[in-house]
DRENNU-605332 format. One record per residue (C-alpha): residue in three letters; x, y, z. Coordinates in steps of 0.5 Angstrom, whole numbers, plus 500, padded with zeros to 3 digits. Layout:
BEGIN
NODE resn  px  py  pz
NODE  Ala   X   Y   Z
...
***
This chain:
BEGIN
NODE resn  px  py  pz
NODE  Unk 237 188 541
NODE  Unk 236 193 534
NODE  Unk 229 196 537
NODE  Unk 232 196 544
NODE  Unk 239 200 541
NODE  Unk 235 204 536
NODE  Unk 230 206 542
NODE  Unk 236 209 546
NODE  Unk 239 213 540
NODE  Unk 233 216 539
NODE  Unk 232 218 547
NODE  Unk 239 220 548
NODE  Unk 237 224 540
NODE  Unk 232 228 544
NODE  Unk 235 230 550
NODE  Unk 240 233 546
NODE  Unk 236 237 542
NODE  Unk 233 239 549
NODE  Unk 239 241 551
NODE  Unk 239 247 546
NODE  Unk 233 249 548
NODE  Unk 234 254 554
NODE  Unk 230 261 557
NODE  Unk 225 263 562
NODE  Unk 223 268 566
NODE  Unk 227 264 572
NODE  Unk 234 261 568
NODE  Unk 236 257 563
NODE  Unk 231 251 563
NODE  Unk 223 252 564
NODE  Unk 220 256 568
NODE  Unk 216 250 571
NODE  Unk 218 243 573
NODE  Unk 216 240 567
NODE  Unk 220 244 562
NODE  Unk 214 245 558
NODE  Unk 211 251 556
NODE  Unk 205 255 552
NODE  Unk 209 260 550
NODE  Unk 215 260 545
NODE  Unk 220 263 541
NODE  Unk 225 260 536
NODE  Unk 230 263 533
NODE  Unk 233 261 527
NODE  Unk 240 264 527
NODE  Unk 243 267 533
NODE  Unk 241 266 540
NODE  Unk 237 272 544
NODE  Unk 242 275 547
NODE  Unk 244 278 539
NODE  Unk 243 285 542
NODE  Unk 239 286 536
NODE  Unk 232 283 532
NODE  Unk 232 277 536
NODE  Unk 233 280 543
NODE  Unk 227 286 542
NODE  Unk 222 280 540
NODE  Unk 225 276 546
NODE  Unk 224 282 551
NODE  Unk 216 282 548
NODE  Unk 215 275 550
NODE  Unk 219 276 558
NODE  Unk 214 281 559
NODE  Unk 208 278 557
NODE  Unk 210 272 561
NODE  Unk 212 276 566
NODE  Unk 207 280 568
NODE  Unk 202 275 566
NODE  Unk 204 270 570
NODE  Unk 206 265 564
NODE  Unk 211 259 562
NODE  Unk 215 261 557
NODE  Unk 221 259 554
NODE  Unk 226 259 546
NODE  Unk 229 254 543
NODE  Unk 236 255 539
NODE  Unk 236 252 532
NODE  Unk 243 248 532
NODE  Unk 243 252 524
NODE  Unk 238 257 519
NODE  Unk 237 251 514
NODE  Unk 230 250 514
NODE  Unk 230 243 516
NODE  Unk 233 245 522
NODE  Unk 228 250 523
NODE  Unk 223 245 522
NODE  Unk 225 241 527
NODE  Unk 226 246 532
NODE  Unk 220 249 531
NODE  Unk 217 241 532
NODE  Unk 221 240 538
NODE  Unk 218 247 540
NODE  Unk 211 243 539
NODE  Unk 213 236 543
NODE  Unk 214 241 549
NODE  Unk 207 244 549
NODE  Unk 208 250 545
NODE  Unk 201 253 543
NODE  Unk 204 260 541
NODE  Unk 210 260 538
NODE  Unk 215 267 536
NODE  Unk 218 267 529
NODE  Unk 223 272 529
NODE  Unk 226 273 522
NODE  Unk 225 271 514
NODE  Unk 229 264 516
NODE  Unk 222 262 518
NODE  Unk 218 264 512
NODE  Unk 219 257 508
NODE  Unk 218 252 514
NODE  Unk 212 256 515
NODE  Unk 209 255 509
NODE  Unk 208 247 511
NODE  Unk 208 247 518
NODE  Unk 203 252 519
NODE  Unk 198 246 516
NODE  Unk 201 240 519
NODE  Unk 199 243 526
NODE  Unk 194 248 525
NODE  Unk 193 248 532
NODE  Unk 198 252 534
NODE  Unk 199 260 533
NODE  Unk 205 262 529
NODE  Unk 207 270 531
NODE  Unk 212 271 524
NODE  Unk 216 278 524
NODE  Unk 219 280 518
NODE  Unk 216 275 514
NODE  Unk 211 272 510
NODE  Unk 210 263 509
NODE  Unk 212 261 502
NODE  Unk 215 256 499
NODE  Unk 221 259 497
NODE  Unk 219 261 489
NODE  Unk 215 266 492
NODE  Unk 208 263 492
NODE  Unk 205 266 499
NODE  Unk 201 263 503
NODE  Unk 199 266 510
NODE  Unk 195 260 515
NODE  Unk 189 262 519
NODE  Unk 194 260 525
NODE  Unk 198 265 523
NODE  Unk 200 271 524
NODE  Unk 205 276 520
NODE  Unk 208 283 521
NODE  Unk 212 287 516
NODE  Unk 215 293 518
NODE  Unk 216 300 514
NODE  Unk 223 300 516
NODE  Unk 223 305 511
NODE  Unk 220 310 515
NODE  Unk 226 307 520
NODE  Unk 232 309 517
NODE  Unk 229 315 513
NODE  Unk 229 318 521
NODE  Unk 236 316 522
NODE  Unk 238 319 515
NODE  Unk 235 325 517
NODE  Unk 237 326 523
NODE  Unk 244 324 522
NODE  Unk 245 330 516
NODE  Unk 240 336 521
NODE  Unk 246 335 526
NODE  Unk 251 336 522
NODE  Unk 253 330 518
NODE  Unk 255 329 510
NODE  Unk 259 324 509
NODE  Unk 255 318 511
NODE  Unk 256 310 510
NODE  Unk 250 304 509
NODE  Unk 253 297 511
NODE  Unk 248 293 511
NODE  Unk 247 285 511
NODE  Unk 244 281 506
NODE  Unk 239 284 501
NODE  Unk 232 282 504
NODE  Unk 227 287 503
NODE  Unk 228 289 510
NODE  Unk 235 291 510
NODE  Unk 234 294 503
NODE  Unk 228 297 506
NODE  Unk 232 301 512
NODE  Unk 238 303 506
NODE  Unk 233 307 502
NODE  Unk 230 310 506
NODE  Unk 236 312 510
NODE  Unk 238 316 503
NODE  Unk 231 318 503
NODE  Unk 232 322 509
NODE  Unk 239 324 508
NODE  Unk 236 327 503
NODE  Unk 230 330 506
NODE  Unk 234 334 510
NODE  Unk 238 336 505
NODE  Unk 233 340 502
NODE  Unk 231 343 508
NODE  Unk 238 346 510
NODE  Unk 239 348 503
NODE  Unk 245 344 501
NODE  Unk 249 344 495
NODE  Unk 248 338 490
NODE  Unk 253 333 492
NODE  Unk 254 336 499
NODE  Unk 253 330 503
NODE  Unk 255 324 500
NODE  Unk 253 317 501
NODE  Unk 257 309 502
NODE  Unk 252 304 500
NODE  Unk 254 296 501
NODE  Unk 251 290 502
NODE  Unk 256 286 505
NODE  Unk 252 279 504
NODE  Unk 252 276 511
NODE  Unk 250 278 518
NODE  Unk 257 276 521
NODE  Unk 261 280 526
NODE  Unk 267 278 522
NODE  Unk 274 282 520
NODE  Unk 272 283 514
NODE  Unk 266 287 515
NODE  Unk 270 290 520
NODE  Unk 277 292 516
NODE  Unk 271 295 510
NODE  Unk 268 300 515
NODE  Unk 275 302 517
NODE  Unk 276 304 510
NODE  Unk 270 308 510
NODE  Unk 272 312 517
NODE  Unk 279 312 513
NODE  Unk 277 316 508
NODE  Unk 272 320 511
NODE  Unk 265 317 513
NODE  Unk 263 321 519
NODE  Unk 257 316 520
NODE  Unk 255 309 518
NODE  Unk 249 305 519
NODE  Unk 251 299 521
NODE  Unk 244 294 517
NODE  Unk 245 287 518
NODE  Unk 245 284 525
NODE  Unk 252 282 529
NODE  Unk 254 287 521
NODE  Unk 254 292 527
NODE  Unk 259 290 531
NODE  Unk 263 290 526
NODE  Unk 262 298 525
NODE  Unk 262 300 532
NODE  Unk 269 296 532
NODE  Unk 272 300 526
NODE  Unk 269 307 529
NODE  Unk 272 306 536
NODE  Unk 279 305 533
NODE  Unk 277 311 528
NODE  Unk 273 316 533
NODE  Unk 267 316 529
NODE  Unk 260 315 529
NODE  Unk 256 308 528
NODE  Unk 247 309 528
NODE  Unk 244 302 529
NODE  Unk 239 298 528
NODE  Unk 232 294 530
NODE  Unk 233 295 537
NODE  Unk 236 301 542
NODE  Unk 244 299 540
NODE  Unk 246 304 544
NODE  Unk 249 300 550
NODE  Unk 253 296 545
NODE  Unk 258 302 544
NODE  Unk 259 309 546
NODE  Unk 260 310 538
NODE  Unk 253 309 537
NODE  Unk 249 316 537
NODE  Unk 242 313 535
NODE  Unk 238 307 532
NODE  Unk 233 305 528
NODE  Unk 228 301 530
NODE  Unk 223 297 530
NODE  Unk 219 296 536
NODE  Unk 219 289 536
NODE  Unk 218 288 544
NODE  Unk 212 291 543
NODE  Unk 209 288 537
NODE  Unk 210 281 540
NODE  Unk 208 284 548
NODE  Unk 201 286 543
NODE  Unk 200 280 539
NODE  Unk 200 275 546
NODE  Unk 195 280 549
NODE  Unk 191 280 543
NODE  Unk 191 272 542
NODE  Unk 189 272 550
NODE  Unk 183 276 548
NODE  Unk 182 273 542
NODE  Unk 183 277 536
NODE  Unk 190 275 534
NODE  Unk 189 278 527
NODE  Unk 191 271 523
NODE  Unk 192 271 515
NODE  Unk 194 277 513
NODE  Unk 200 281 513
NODE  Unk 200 286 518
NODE  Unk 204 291 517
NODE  Unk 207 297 522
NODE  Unk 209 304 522
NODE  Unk 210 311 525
NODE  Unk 202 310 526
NODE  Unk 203 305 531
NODE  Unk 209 307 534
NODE  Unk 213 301 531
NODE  Unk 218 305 528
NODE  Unk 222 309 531
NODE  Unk 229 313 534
NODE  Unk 231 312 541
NODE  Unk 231 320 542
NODE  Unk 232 319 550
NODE  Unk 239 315 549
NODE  Unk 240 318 543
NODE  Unk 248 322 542
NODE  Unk 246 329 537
NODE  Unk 249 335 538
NODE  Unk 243 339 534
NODE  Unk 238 335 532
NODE  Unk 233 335 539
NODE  Unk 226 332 541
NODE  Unk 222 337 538
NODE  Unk 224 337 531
NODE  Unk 224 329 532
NODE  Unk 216 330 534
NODE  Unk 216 335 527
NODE  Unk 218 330 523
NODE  Unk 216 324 526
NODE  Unk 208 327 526
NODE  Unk 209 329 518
NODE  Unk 210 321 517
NODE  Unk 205 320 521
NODE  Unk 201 325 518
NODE  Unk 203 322 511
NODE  Unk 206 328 508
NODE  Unk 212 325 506
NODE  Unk 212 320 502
NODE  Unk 217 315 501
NODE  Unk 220 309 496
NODE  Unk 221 302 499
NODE  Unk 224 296 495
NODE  Unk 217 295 491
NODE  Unk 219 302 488
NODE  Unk 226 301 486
NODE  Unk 231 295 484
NODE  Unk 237 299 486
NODE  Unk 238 305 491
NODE  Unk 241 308 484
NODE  Unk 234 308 482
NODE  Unk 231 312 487
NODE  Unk 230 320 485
NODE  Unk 236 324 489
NODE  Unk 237 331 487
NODE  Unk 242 333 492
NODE  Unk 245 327 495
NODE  Unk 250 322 491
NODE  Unk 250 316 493
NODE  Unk 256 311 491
NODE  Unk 254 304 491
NODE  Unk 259 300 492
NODE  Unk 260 292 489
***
């Protein structure tokens, strides 16, 4: 009678666990009869709707499978702890994945064991790399990890937003991992670039700089940003996923500008006159294409930049008054060109710590 009682809990276990699991190209279950698919992608926070990091990485894989003609599907982790990272990913596994879309530094612990418990399985990890949580990396052959220079992203942000007139700026960003903290330095730097270029006076454009410690769309964040607006912010980077939501809000009721982050953040509201991104959709579209061809490149970092057009600014939604395609294409190709030189985490400790001459950054505790 146990054996019986405990075989039916475990059943009605993984039906429930498959009732989180949803996605296709078709609707919310697989796309073939089965419900099974070879490739996936897991999110470990969020859903693929965020209209944020996991939405570009879910577009990539649509596309892919779309026009491959490819089963494919996503599993929701009911929460971002690692063990139910894991085990969603497992779920993943059990249900034929070979290829799996990892989107996010929650996914950097799991991976470092499960990437040699089933190293049949490609793993497509963005923002991160597998380590054990003391920081001791380990990238697997069955591995693929993509970094990003997001940097170059908010310097282009940053730079734009001071060339079309703006000099009260604001960084709303998340939790301080490297890749918000990396967006946040380069924003300054670009604010300062620019400032340089137009010949202002030291202290001319001023700079808000937050980590709120979340990536939550809540009251706080929002009632933090209208203070800023309140007291004069003509523009904020709202760096933190649904953080953003929380900033658009705040500009709607004050009637000022939001810039937005990962993806093209303009459909969320009118408030949003340009993101920072990272071409996320691209970087999952290219990778599936090259694991089809063989030459997924497995066991190294690989990390993306203006070079291959990873990041960017949406220049044909953008909302500016003065800063134009053409002097996009100028300061974008210097990046390219490698003229400009930037200072990312691994340079600085604190935004404080970064060589400003004529922007004054005020941190804010």
């Amino acid at each position: 009678m146990f054996k019986k009682s405990l075989k039916l809990f475990t059943v009605v276990a993984a039906m429930s666990l498959s009732l989180m699991a949803c996605g296709s190209k078709d609707s919310s279950t697989s796309s073939n009869k089965k419900g099974s698919a070879e490739l996936v992608l897991v999110t470990a926070m969020n859903s693929i709707d965020d209209k944020s990091f996991n939405q570009g990485s879910w577009e990539g894989l649509k596309q892919y499978g779309d026009e491959n003609n490819q089963d494919y599907k996503y599993y929701v982790s009911p929460d971002s702890s690692s063990t139910s990272v894991e085990s969603t990913l497992e779920l993943a596994i059990s249900g034929g994945a070979k290829v799996i879309i990892c989107p996010g530094y929650l996914f950097e612990v799991p991976l470092y064991n499960m990437q040699e418990k089933y190293p049949d399985v490609k793993f497509i990890l963005l923002d991160g790399t597998p380590n054990d949580g003391n920081g001791n990396e380990k990238i697997g052959e069955n591995v693929a990890c993509y970094t990003y220079a997001e940097e170059q992203a908010g310097f282009l942000a940053g730079y734009a937003a001071v060339i079309d007139g703006n000099r009260n700026l604001g960084f709303m960003g998340g939790i301080a991992t490297p890749a918000v903290i990396r967006f946040g330095y380069g924003y300054v730097q670009g604010a300062e670039y620019a400032a340089k270029e137009l010949n202002l006076n030291k202290g001319d454009v001023s700079i808000n700089y937050n980590y709120v410690g979340n990536f939550e769309a809540n009251p706080e964040n929002q009632a933090k940003a209208a203070a800023w607006y309140n007291n004069g912010s003509d523009v904020i980077f709202g760096c933190g996923g649904n953080v953003g939501n929380s900033v658009m809000s705040a500009a709607e009721a004050a009637d000022k500008k939001v810039i937005g982050v990962d993806i093209d953040q303009s459909s969320e509201s009118k408030t949003v006159i340009t993101s920072a991104m990272k071409n996320l959709t691209k970087t999952v579209y290219d990778a599936l294409n090259e694991y089809k061809e063989g030459t997924l490149k497995t066991g190294v970092a690989n990390r993306l930049d203006v070079t291959t057009n990873s990041v960017l600014l949406p220049m044909e939604t953008s909302v500016f008054e003065t800063f134009d395609q053409n002097k996009y294409n100028e300061i974008y190709n210097e990046l390219v060109a490698g003229k400009i030189e930037l200072k990312n985490n691994s340079d600085a400790s604190a935004v404080t710590e970064l060589p400003l001459e004529l922007v004054t950054v005020s941190e804010i505790k």
